[in-house]
C-alpha positions in Angstrom: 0.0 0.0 0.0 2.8 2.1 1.0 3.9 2.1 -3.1 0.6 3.2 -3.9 1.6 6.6 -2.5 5.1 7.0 -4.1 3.4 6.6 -8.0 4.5 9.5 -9.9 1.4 11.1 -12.1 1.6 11.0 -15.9 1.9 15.5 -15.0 4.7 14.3 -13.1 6.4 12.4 -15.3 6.4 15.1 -18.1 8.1 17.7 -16.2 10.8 15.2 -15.3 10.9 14.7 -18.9 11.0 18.5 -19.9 12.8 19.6 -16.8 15.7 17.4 -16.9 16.7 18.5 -20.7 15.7 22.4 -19.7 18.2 22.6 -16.5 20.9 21.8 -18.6 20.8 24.5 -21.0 22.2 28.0 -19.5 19.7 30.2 -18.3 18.5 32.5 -20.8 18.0 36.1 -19.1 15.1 36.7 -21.9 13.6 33.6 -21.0 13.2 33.9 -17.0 12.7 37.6 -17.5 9.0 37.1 -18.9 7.8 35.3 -15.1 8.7 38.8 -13.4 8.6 41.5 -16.4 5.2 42.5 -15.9 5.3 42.8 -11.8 8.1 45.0 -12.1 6.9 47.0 -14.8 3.8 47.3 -12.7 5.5 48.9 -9.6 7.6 51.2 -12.0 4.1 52.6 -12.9 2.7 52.8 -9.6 5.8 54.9 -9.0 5.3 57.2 -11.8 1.9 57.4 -11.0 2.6 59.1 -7.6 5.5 61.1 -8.8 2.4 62.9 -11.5 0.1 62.8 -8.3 3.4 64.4 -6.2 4.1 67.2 -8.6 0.3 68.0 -9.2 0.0 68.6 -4.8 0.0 71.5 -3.6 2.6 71.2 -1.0 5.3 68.9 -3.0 5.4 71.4 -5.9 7.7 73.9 -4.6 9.9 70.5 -3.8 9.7 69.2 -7.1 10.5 72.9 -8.9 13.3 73.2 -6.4 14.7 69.8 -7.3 14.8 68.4 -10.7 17.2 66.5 -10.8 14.5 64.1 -8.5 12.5 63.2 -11.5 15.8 61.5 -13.0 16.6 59.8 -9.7 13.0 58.6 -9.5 13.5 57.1 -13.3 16.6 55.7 -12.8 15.2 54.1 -9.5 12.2 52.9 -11.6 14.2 51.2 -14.1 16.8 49.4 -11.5 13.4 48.3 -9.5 12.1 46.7 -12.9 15.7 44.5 -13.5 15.3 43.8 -10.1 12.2 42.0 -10.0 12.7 40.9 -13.2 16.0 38.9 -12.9 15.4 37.7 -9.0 11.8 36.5 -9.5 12.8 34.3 -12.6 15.8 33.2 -10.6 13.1 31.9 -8.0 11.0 30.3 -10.4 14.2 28.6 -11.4 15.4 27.5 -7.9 11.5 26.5 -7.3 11.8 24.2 -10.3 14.9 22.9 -9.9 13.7 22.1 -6.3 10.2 20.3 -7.5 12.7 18.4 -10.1 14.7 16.8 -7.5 11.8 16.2 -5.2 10.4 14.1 -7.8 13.5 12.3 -8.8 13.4 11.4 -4.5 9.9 10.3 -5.1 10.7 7.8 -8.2 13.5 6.7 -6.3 11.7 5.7 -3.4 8.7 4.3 -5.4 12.0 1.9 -6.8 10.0 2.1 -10.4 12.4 1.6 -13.4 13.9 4.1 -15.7 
């Protein structure tokens, strides 16, 4: 009974397949930077967004006059937050399937099935 429970799926079975050719190809920067892209891209936005709302107040205007070399910091940080995100949560996704990969070559080890 205890076999029963080891039994890789058919899903599971497939990604060992298409996992164990992908994580030995080098790690395309292009290709884990479309899991984080849009989340960064996203909070670069956000940030714009309330740098418009910031210069439109009242009481940050006279900062934002005073200070224009902000707006170019604020860009700058915008852009660095984007790689950011972008690189480190493909690098997760990665690690995370790198991780489920070796999990289930533990499993079909265990489960002492052929192949």
């Amino acid at each position: 009974m205890a076999g029963f429970y080891m039994m890789l799926t058919k899903e599971d079975e497939n990604f060992l397949k298409y996992w164990s050719a992908e994580r030995l190809r080098k790690r395309p920067f292009f290709g884990m930077a479309s899991v984080g892209l849009r989340l960064g891209v996203l909070m670069a936005i956000g940030l714009a967004v309330a740098l418009v709302a910031a210069t439109y107040s009242r009481k940050a205007n006279p900062v934002l006059e005073n200070y224009t070399s902000l707006i170019i910091t604020v860009i700058i940080a915008a852009i660095g937050i984007v790689f950011f995100i972008t690189y480190f949560t493909g690098q997760h996704k990665w690690d995370q399937n790198e991780l489920h990969y070796q999990e289930l070559l533990k499993k079909k080890e265990e489960s002492g099935s052929p192949d």
